[in-house]
C-alpha positions as CSV (number, residue, x, y, z in Angstrom):
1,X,-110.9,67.4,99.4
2,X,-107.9,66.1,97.5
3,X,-105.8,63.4,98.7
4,X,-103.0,66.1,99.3
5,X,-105.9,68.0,101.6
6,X,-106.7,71.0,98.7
7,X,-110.2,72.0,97.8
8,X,-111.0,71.2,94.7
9,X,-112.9,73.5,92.3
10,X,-115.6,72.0,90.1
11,X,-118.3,74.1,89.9
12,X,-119.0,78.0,89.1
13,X,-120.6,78.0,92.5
14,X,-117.0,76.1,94.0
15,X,-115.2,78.8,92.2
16,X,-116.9,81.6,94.2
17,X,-116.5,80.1,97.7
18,X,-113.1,81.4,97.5
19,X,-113.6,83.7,100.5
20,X,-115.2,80.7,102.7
21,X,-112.2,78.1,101.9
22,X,-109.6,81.0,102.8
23,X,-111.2,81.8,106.5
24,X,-111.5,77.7,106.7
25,X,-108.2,77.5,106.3
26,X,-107.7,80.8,108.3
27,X,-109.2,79.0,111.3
28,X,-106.8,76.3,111.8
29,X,-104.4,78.7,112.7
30,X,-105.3,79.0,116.5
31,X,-102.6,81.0,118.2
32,X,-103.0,80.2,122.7
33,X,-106.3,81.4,123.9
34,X,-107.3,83.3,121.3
35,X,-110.2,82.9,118.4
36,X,-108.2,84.0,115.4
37,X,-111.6,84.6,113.3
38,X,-112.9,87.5,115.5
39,X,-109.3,88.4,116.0
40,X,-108.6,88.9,112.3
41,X,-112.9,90.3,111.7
42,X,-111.8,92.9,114.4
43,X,-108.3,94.0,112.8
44,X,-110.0,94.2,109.2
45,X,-112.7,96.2,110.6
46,X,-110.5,98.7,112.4
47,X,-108.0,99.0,109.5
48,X,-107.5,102.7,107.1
49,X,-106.8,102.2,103.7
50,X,-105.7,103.3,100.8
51,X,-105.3,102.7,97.3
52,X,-102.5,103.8,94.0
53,X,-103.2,103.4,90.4
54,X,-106.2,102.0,91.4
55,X,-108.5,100.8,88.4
56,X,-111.5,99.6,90.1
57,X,-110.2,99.1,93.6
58,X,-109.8,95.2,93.2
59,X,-108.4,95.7,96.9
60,X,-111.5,97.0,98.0
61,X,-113.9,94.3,96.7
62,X,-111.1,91.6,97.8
63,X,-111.8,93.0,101.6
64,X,-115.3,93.2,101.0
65,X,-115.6,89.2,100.3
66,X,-113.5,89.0,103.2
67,X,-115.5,90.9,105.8
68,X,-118.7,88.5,104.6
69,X,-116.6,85.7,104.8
70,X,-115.8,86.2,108.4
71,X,-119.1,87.1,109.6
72,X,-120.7,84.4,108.4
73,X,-117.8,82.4,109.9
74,X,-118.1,84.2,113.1
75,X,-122.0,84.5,113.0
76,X,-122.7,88.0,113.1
77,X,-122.5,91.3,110.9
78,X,-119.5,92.0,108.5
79,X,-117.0,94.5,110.0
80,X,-115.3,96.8,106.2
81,X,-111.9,98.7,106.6
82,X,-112.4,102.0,106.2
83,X,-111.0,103.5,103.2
84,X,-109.8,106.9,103.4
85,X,-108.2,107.9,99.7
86,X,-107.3,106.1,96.6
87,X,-106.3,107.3,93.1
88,X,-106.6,106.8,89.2
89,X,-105.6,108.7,86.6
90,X,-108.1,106.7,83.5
91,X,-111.8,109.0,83.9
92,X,-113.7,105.8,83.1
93,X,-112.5,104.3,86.0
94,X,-112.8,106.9,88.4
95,X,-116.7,107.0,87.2
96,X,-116.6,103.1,88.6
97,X,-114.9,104.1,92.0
98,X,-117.3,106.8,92.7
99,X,-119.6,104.4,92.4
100,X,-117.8,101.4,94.2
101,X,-120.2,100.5,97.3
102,X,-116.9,99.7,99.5
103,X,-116.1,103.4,99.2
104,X,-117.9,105.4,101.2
105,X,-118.4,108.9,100.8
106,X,-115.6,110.0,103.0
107,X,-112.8,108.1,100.9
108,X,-111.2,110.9,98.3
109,X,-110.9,109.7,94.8
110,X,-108.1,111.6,93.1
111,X,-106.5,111.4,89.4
112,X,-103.5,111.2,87.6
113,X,-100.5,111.0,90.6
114,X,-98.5,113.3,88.8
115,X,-100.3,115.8,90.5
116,X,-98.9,115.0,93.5
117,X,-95.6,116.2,92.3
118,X,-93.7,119.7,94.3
119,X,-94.0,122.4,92.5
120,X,-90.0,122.6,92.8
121,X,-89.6,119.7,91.1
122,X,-91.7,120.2,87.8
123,X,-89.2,121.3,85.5
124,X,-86.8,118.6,86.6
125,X,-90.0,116.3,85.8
126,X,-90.1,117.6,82.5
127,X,-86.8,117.4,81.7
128,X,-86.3,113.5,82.9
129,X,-90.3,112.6,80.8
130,X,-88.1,113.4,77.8
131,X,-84.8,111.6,78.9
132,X,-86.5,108.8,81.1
133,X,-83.3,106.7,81.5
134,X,-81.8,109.4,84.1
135,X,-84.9,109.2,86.3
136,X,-83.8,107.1,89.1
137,X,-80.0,108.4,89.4
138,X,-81.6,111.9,89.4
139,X,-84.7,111.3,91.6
140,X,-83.1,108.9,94.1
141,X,-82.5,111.4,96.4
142,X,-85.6,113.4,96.8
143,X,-87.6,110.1,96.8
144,X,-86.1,108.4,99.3
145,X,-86.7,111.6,101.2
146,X,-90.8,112.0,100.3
147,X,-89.6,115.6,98.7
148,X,-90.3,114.7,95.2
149,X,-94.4,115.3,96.4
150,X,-96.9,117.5,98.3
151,X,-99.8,115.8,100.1
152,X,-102.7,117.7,97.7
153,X,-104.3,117.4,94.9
154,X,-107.9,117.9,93.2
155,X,-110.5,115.1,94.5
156,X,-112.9,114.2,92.1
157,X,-115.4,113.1,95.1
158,X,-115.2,115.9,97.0
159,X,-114.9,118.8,94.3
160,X,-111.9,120.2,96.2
161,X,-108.7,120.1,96.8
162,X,-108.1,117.3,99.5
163,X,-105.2,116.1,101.3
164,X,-103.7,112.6,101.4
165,X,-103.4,110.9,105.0
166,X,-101.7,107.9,106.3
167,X,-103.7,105.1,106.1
168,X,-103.1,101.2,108.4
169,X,-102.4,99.9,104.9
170,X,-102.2,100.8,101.3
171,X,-101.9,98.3,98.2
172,X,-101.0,99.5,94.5
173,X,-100.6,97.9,91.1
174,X,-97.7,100.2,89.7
175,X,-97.6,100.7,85.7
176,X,-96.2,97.2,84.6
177,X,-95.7,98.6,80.8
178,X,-92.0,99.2,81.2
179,X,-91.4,95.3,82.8
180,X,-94.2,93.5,80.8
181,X,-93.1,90.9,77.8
182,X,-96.5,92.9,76.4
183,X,-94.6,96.6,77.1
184,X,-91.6,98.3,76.2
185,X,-89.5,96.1,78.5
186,X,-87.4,99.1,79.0
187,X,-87.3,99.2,82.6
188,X,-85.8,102.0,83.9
189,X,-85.5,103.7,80.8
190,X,-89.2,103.9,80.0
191,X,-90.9,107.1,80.8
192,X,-93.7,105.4,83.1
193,X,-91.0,104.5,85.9
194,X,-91.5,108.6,86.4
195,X,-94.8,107.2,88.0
196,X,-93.5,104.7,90.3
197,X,-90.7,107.2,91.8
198,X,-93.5,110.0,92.5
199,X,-95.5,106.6,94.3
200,X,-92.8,105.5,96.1
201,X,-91.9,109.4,97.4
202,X,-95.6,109.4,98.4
203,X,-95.6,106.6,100.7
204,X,-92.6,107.8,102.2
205,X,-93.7,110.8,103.0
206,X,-96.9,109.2,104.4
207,X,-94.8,106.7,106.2
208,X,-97.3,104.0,105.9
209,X,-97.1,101.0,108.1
210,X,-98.0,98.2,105.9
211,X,-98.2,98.4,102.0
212,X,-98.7,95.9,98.7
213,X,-97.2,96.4,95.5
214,X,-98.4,94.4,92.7
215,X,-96.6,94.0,89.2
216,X,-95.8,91.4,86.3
217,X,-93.2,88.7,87.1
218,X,-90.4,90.8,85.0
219,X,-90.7,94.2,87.8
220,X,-87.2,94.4,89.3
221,X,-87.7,93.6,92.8
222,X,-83.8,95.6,93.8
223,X,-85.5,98.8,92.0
224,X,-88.2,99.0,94.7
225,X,-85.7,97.9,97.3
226,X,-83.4,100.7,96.4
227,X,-85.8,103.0,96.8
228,X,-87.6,102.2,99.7
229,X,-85.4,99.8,101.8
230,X,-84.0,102.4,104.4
231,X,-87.6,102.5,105.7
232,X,-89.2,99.1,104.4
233,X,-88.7,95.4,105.0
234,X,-89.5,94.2,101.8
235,X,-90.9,90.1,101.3
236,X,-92.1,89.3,97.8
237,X,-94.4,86.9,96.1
238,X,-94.8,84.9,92.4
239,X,-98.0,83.5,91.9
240,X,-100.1,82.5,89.1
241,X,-104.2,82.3,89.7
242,X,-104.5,78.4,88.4
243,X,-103.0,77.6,92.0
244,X,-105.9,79.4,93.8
245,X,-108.1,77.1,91.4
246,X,-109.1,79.6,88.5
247,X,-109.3,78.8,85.6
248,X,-107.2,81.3,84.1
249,X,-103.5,82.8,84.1
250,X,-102.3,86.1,85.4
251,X,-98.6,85.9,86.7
252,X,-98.3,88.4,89.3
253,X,-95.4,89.9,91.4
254,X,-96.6,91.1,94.7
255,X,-94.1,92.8,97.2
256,X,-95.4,93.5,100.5
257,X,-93.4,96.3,102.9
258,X,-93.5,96.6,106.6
259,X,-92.6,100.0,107.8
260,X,-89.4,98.7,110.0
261,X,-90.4,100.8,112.9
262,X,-94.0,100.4,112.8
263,X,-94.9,98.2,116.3
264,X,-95.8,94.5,115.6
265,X,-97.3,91.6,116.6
266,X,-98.0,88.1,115.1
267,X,-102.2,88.0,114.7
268,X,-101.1,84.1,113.8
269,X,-98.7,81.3,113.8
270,X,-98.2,81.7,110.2
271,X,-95.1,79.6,108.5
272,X,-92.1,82.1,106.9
273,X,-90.9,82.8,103.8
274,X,-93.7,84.2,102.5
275,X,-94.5,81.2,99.6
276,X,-95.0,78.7,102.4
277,X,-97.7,80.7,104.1
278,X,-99.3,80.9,100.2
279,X,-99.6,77.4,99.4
280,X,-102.3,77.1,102.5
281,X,-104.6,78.0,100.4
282,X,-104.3,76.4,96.9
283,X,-107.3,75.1,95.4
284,X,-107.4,72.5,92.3
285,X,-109.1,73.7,89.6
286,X,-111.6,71.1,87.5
287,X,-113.3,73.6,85.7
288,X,-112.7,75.4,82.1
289,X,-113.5,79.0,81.3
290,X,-116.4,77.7,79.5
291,X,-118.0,77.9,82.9
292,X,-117.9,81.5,82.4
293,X,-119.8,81.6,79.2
294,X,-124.1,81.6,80.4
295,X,-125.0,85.1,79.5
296,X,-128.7,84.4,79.0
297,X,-130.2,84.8,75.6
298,X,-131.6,88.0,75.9
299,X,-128.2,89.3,76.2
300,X,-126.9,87.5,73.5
301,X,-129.4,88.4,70.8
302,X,-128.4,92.2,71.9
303,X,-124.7,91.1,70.8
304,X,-125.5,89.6,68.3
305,X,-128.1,92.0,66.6
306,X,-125.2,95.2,67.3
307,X,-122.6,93.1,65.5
308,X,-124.9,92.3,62.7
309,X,-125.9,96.2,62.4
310,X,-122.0,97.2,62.4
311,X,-121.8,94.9,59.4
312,X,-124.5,96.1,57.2
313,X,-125.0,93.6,55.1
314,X,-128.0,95.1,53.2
315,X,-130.3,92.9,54.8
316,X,-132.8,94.3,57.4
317,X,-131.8,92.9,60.4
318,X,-133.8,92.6,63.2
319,X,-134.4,90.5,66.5
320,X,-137.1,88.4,64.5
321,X,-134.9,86.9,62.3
322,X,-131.4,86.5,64.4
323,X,-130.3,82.9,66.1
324,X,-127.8,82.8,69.0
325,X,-128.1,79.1,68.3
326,X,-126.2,79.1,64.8
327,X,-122.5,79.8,64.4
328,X,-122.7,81.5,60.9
329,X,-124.1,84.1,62.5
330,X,-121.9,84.6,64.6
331,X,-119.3,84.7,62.2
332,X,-120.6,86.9,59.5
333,X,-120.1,89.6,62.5
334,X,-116.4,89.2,61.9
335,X,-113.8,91.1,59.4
336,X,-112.1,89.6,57.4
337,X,-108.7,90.3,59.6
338,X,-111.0,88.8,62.6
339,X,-111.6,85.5,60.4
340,X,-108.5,85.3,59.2
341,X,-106.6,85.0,63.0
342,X,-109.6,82.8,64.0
343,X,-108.3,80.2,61.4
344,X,-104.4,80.5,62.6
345,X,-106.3,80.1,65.7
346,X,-108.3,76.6,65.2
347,X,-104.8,75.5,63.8
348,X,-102.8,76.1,66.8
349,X,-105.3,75.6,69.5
350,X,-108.4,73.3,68.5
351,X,-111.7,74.6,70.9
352,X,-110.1,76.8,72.3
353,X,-111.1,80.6,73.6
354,X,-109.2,83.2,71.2
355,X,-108.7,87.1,71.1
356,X,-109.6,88.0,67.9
357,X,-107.7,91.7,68.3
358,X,-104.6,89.4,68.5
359,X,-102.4,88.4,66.2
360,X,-102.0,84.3,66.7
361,X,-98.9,84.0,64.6
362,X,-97.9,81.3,62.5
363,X,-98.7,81.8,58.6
364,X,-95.5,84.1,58.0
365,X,-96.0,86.0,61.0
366,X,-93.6,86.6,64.0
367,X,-95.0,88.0,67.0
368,X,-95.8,85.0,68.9
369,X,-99.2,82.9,69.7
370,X,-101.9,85.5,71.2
371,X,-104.5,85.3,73.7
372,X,-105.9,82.4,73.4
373,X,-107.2,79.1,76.6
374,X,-104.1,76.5,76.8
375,X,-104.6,72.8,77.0
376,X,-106.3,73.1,80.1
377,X,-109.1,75.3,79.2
378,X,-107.7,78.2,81.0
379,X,-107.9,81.5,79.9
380,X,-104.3,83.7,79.6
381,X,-104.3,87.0,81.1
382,X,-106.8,89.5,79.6
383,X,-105.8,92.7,78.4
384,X,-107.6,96.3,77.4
385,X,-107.3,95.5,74.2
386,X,-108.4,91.7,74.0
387,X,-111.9,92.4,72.4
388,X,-114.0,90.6,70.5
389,X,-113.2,87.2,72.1
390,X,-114.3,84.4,70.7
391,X,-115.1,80.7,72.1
392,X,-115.4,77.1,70.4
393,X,-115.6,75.8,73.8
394,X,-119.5,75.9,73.5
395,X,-121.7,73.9,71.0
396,X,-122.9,77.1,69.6
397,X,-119.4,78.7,68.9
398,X,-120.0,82.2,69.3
399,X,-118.6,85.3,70.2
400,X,-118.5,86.1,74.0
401,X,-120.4,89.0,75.7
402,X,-118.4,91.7,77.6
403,X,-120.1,90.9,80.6
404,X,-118.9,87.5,80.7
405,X,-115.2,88.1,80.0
406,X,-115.8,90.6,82.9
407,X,-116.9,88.1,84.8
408,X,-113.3,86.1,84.6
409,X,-111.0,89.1,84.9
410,X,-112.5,90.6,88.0
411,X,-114.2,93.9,86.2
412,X,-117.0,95.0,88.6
413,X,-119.4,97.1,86.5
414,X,-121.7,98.2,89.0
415,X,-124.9,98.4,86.1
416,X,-128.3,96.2,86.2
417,X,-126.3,94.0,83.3
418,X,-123.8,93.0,85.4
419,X,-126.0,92.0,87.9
420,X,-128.9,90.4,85.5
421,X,-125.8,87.9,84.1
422,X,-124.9,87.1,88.1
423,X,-128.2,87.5,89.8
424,X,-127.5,85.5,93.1
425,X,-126.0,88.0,95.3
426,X,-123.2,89.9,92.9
427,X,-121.7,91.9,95.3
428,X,-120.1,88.3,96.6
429,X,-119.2,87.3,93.6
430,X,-115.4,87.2,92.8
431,X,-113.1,86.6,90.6
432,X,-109.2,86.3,89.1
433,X,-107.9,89.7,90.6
434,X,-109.6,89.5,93.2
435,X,-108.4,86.2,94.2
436,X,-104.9,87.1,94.0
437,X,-105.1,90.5,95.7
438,X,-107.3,88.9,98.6
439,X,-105.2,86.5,99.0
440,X,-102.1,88.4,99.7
441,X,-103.5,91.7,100.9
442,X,-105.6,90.0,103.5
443,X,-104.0,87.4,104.6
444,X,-100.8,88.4,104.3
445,X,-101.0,91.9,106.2
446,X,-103.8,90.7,108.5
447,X,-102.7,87.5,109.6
448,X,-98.9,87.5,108.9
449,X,-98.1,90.4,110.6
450,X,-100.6,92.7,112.5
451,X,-100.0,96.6,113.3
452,X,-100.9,98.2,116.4
């Protein structure tokens, strides 16, 4: 422990005993007569949910760490939420969530939320897709009265047309392109805030008690407000993952929304606003994203003989004659572009981690320092694009498999790789989503503020 009382994070192993710390720190919060871990197993195990613009369902792994983390607290067998529907509109990732072991095969997996939209509204649609700025004076209205949607649409687990439900609680990360320094930054006026008015009309109409809305830092908090405050109490969050004791940044907004006549009851004594309760469970962070980098060399030769074959050289190349071990290697893989932004890159940031897809600046250009690890060795927030990434963190400076930069941003690939690079039980493994989604999800809407 720190001097201040924080756990402090030293080890790979430390990083990944998130869920532990959390209910630790979860069980000093006694309210009279009352054990608050079997309160809190109990209300996560009796809990619907639900799930928007999905991706992988960080939400759902977050509660999955959680349900192990109480019963091994509480000494007996983990109690899951049940999950009832989610949705994602990207076909690779509704492949991972029909594969996602926290959805059973009950939980409807539908698409693009679009389709959600009334029938009587699809012209107006149309129309606003090509004139984006008069979205929310037009759609106000019919959002705020759930009229914009219908409750249907084609489920890709079922084969059928299925039907939305209401669900305990629902948690979202709405399109942050129009908000994001990386986006348009057009707010309003950016055709993707089309899909955060059907959302918001959907859990409207659904009247769901408890829901979390995640964004970047730039989302204008009075937009969702706006929208949703006649039925929502609305309490929202700013937090970084480095304060959780990751070594890595992703800013986050997080908005959580209490249906204002749903029936409640504290599960906790729990401290108010909303950033108090938060900083219960910050963690110091000792480690680098090095720690990130042990793919074992099997895995490596594979990169490094595909990269060598994309190059064709001339040479025969071949597993005989390749050497994870030696950097030129490694770098003859590289364009010329790629080489070029690694040298801008050892200028600005000496042995550091860079995203060779990124431009770094500097050298006549002007958009700005990329991806790249700060002082601290912690990695900036990873995006779709951020491939091939490339560390000097290690002796051998290499190139970094896609299973270990998976490994820092959360991306459960549910394939024998994935678990070959984390062998030791990978379906507890966590990491940088899931920390921050766990963190207020969980605790937030089970120990903050319970719903009968």
């Amino acid at each position: 422990m720190q001097g201040g009382g924080l756990i402090e994070v030293n080890t790979l192993a430390d990083l990944h005993r998130w869920a532990d710390h959390v209910v630790a720190t979860l069980s000093t919060f006694k309210p009279a007569g009352k054990d608050v871990v079997l309160q809190l197993q109990r209300i996560l195990g009796d809990r619907t949910m639900s799930g928007a613009f999905s991706g992988i369902e960080t939400p759902t792994t977050g509660c999955m760490h959680m349900a192990y983390a109480f019963a091994k607290k509480a000494g007996n067998r983990p109690r899951f939420p049940k999950h009832r529907w989610v949705l994602e509109w990207n076909k690779d990732a509704i492949k991972e969530l029909l594969l996602h072991p926290g959805l059973g095969p009950d939980c409807c997996v539908f698409g693009d939320i679009m389709t959600f939209v009334n029938p009587a509204y699809s012209s107006v649609i149309e129309h606003l897709k090509k004139n984006p700025h008069l979205a929310v004076d037009v759609l106000t209205d019919v959002v705020r009265s759930g009229a914009l949607v219908k409750l249907t649409s084609w489920c890709y687990r079922h084969n059928r047309y299925c039907k939305v439900c209401r669900t305990d609680a629902h948690c979202a990360g709405t399109p942050c392109t129009p908000f994001s320094t990386q986006g348009s930054q057009k707010a309003n006026e950016d055709p993707c805030v089309l899909f955060l008015l059907v959302w918001c009309a959907l859990i409207i109409k659904l009247r769901i008690p408890s829901v979390l809305q995640e964004n970047v830092s730039g989302f204008i908090s009075s937009l969702l407000v706006s929208l949703m405050g006649h039925l929502y109490d609305a309490q929202w969050y700013v937090c970084d993952t480095d304060v959780y004791g990751w070594p890595s940044h992703r800013v986050r907004k997080y908005h959580g929304l209490i249906l204002k006549d749903a029936t409640m009851s504290l599960a906790t004594t729990t401290p108010d606003p909303l950033y108090v309760f938060m900083r219960e469970f910050h963690r110091v962070c000792n480690i680098t994203c090095d720690a990130f980098w042990v793919a074992p060399d099997a895995m490596l030769e594979d990169l490094l003989l595909a990269s060598l074959s994309k190059r064709k050289t001339g040479d025969e190349i071949t597993r005989d004659n390749v050497d994870v071990s030696k950097p030129e290697q490694w770098l003859s893989c590289l364009l010329p572009e790629q080489i070029k932004r690694l040298n801008l890159y050892r200028e600005l940031a000496p042995g550091g981690c860079y995203s060779l897809q990124q431009n770094p600046g500097g050298d006549g250009e002007t958009r700005g320092f990329g991806a790249h690890s700060d002082e601290k060795g912690a990695l900036h927030t990873m995006i779709k694009n951020c491939l091939p990434l490339w560390s000097e963190q290690l002796e051998a400076k290499r190139l970094c498999h896609p299973f270990e930069i998976a490994g820092t941003q959360g991306l459960y690939v549910f394939t024998p790789e994935r678990q070959a690079l984390w062998p030791d039980s990978p379906d507890r493994k966590l990491s940088s989503l899931d920390v921050e989604v766990m963190i207020i999800f969980d605790n937030v809407n089970l120990s903050h503020a319970r719903i009968r």
